[in-house]
Each structure stands twice: as C-alpha cells, then as structure tokens.
C-alpha positions as CSV (number, residue, x, y, z in Angstrom):
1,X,-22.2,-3.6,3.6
2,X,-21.6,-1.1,1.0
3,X,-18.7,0.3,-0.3
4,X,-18.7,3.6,1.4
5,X,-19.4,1.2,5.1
6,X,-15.6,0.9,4.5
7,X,-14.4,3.9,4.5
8,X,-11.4,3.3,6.7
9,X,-9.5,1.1,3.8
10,X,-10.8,4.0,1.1
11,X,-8.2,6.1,3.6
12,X,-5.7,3.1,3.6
13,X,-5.6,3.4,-0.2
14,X,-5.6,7.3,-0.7
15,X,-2.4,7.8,2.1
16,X,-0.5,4.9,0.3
17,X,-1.3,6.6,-3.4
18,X,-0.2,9.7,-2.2
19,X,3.2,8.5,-0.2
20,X,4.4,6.2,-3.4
21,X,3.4,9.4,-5.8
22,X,5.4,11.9,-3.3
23,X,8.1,9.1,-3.6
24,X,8.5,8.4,-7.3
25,X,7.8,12.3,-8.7
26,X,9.8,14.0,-5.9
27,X,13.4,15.0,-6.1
28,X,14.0,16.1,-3.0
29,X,15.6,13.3,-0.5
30,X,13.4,15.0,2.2
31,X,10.5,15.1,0.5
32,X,10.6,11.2,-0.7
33,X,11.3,10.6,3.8
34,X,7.9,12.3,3.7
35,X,6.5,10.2,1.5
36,X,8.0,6.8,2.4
37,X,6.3,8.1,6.2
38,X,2.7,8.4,4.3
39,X,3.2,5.1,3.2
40,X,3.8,3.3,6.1
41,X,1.0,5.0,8.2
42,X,-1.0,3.8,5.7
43,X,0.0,0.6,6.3
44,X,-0.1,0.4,10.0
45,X,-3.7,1.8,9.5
46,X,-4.9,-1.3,7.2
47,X,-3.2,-3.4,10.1
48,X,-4.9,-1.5,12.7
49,X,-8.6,-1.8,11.0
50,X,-8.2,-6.0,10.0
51,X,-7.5,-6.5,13.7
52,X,-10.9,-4.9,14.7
53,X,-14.2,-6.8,15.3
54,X,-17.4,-5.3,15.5
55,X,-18.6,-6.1,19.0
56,X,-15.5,-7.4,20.0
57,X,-14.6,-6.8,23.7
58,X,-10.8,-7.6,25.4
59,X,-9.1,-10.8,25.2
60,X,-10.5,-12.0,28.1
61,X,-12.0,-15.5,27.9
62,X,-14.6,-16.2,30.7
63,X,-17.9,-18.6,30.2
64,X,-20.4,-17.0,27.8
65,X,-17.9,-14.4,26.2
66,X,-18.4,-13.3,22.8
67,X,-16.0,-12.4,20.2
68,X,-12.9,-10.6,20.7
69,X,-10.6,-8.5,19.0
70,X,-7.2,-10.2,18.2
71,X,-4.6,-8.3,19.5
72,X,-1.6,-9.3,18.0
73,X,-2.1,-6.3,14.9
74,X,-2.0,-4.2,17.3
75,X,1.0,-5.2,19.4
76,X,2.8,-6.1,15.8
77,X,2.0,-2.4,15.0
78,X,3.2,-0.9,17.9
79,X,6.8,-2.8,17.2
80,X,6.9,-1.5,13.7
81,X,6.2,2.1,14.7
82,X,9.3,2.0,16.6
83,X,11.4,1.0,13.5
84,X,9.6,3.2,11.6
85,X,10.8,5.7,13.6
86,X,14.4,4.8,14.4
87,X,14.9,4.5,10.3
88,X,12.9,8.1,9.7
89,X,15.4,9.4,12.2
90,X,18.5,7.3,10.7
91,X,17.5,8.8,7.2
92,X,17.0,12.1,8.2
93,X,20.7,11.9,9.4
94,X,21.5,10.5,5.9
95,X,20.1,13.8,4.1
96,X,21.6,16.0,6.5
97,X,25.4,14.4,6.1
98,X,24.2,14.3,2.1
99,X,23.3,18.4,2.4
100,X,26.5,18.8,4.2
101,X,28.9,17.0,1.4
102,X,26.9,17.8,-2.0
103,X,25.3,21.3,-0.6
104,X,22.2,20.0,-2.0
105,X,19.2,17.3,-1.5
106,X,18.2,17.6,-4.8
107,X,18.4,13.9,-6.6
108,X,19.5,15.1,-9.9
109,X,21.9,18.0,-8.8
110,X,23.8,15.2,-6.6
111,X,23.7,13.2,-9.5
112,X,25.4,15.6,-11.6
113,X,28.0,16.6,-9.3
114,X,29.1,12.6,-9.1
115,X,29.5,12.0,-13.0
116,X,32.8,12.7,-13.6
C-alpha cells in the first residue's frame, strides 16, 4: 500500500504538529488548552486507526469467523476522552482564577507582574 493508502496517520501527524506548535509559540494560557486539545485528539485518533482491521467484524467468536477488530483501543479511548475532558475543564478553571488574580492570560505579562 502506498503512502497516500494511509492517509488517516498523515492526519495523526498534521493535528499533533499543529497542537505542539500552538503549544510552544503561543502565549496565551487559553490558546496553549487549545493546543494541548489538538494534541490529544490526535492521539486518540492514531489509537482509534491501530485498533481497526480491514474486514474485521465484532468480537464475536463462532466456528468459521474471520478476523476481528480488537476492541480494547477503543474502550481505552473512550476512558481517556473522559480525562481529557475533566482536565480541559479543570484547566480552563485554572485560566479563569489566573485572569481573575493577574488581569491577564498572557504568559509573559504574568511573568512580569511576579518578578519582584
């Protein structure tokens, strides 16, 4: 299979490019949640796209039955978009406490306002 037969870990690499760029070039404590998100959707989508078979039917073994599709990636994902979320929504609670004590989300401005 050529290179192009794979385009769903091309997308895998792209999304978790752009999510560690938005993280390391961005300021903005909102902005790097953003990308830290990107980052682990990419994941959960090269998680997703291992656990697939071609042909593979439900977990179901019965006389004659082909291949099948692990679902364990699946399941694992599903557990991990949970904490994904939970921490997205305990970070957004960070930046809004951090907004309301510096005036700011801006790395370098709360920076400044800490060196005494």
């Amino acid at each position: 299979m050529s290179l192009l037969g794979h385009y769903n870990y091309w997308i895998v690499v792209v999304l978790m490019m752009v999510g560690f760029y938005v993280v390391i070039d961005r300021g903005n404590l909102l902005k790097k949640l953003i990308g830290l998100n990107m980052f682990q959707t990419a994941v959960f989508l090269l998680y997703i796209s291992m656990g697939k078979i071609e042909g593979g039917t439900a977990p179901i073994i019965w006389e004659g039955g082909g291949p099948y599709s692990n679902p364990l990636p699946h399941v694992l994902i599903l557990t991990a978009i949970v904490v994904g979320v939970a921490t997205l929504a305990l970070g957004l609670g960070l930046v809004v406490r951090i907004r309301e004590a510096y005036g700011t989300v801006e790395e370098d401005e709360i920076r400044e306002q800490d060196d005494p």
